[in-house]
LOSE-715499 format. One record per residue (C-alpha): x negated, y, z negated; residue in three letters. Coordinates in pm, whole numbers, padded with zeros to 5 digits, always signed. Example, Ala and Ser with C-alpha at 12.3 -4.5 7.8 and 13.67 -1.06 7.14 Angstrom:
// LOSE-715499
-01230-00450-00780ALA
-01367-00106-00714SER
***
This chain:
// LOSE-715499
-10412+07522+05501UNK
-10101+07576+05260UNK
-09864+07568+05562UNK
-09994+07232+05641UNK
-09954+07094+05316UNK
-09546+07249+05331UNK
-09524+07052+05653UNK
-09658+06704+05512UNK
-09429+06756+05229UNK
-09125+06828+05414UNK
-09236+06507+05662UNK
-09258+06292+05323UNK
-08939+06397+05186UNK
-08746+06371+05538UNK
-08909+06027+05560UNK
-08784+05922+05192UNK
-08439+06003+05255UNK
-08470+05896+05630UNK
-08530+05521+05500UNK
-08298+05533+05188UNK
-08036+05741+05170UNK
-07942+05810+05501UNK
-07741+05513+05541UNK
-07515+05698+05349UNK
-07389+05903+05652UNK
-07425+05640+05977UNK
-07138+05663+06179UNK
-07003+05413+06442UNK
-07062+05029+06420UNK
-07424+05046+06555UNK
-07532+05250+06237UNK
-07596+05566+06444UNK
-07774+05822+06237UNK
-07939+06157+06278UNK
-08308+06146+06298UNK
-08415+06396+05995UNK
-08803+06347+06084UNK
-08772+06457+06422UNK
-08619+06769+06327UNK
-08879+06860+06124UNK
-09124+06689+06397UNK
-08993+06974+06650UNK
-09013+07241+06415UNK
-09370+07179+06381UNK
-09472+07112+06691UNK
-09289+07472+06804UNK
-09467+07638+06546UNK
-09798+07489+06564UNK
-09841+07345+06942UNK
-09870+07010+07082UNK
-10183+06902+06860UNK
-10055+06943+06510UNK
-09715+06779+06612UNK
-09921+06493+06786UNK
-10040+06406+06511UNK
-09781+06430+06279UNK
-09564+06253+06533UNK
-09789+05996+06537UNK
-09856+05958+06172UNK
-09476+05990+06054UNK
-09360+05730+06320UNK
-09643+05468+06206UNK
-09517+05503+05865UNK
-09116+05461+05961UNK
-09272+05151+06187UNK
-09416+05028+05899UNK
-09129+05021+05675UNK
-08905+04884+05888UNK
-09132+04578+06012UNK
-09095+04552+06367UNK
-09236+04692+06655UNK
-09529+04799+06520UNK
-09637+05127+06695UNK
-09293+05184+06909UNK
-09152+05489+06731UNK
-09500+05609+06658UNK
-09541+05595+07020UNK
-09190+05735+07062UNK
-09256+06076+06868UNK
-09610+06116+06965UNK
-09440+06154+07366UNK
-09153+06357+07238UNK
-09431+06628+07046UNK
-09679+06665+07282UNK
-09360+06725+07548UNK
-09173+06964+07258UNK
-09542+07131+07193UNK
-09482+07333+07539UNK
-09215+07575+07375UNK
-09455+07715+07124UNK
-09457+08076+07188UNK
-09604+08365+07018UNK
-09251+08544+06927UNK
-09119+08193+06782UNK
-08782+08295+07019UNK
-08737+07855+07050UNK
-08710+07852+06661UNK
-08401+08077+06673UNK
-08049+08030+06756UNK
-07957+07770+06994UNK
-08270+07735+07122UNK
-08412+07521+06840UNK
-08014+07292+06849UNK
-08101+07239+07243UNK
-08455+07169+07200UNK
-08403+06963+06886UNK
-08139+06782+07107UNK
-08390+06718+07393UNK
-08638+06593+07173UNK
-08380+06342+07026UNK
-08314+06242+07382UNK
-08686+06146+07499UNK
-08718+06014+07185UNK
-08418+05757+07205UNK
-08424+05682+07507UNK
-08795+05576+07487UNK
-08778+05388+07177UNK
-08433+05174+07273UNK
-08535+05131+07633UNK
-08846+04990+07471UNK
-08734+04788+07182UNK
-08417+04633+07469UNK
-08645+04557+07723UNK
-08903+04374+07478UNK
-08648+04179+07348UNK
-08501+04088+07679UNK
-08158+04186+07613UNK
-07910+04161+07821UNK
-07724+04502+07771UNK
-07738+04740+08012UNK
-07919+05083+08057UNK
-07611+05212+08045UNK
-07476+05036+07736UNK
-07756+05177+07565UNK
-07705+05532+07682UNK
-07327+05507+07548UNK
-07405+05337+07245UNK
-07682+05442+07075UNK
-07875+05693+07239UNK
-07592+05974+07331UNK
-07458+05939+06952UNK
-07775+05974+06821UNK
-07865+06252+07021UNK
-07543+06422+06914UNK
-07550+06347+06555UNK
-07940+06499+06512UNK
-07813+06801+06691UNK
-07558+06826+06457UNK
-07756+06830+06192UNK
-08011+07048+06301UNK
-07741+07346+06335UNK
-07787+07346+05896UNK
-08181+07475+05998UNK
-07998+07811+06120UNK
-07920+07888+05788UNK
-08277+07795+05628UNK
-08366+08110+05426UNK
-08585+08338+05683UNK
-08451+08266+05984UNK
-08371+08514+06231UNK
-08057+08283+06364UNK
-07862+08674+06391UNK
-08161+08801+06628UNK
-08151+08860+07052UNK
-08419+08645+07179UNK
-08455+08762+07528UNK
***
């Protein structure tokens, strides 16, 4: 049960920053920044399966939807896809937690994850901007940028980043 309690932790302080201080590093003129729950929303669902990051998916994106006031349910929805999908790598020897395995993974999970949620939140609001607008725009940068970021988990104290994984 400890680990459990580390993860909700580490979901509650990603989520604090994610909605305060992250502004701090957006980059473009659309405000792109690097999802800092979803990294920690693959990392658990690679560790503990598709059940455990379910529900944490599920939970942390009601709780972003609820702070920001719209959509109620969309990036809830969002991560709960993205987990169960990401849940699949979660292997016994933990080889998609090292290297670039976990940067590629981390990078297709930002992917499903963006490109449900703005797909989603365009179409509702009947925008007129195209699919691939909002490919160029916001979901490739966003993609990137969480990718980016999840390259400083390689250095996280006990991981085997130096390690063959085949």
């Amino acid at each position: 049960m400890p680990g459990f309690i580390k993860y909700i932790l580490f979901l509650i302080i990603a989520l604090i920053i994610q909605k305060t201080f992250i502004w701090v590093i957006a980059v473009t003129n659309y405000n792109i920044t690097p999802d800092l729950v979803l990294i920690i929303l693959v990392y658990i669902s690679i560790k503990e399966g598709k059940l455990f990051g379910i529900i944490a998916g599920f939970s942390s994106g009601l709780i972003i939807d609820l702070l920001a006031g719209s959509f109620l349910g969309l990036l809830a929805l969002s991560y709960t896809i993205t987990c169960f999908i990401i849940g699949n790598f979660k292997d016994e020897n933990e080889k998609y937690l090292r290297n670039i395995n976990f940067i590629l993974i981390t990078g297709l999970a930002s992917l499903i994850t963006n490109f449900l949620y703005f797909e989603i939140f365009f179409q509702s609001a009947a925008s007129s901007i195209s699919i691939i607008e909002v490919v160029y725009r916001y979901i490739l940068p966003s993609v990137l940028y969480t990718m980016l970021i999840s390259v400083f988990y390689l250095f996280k104290p006990g991981t085997k980043s130096t390690q063959k994984v085949y």
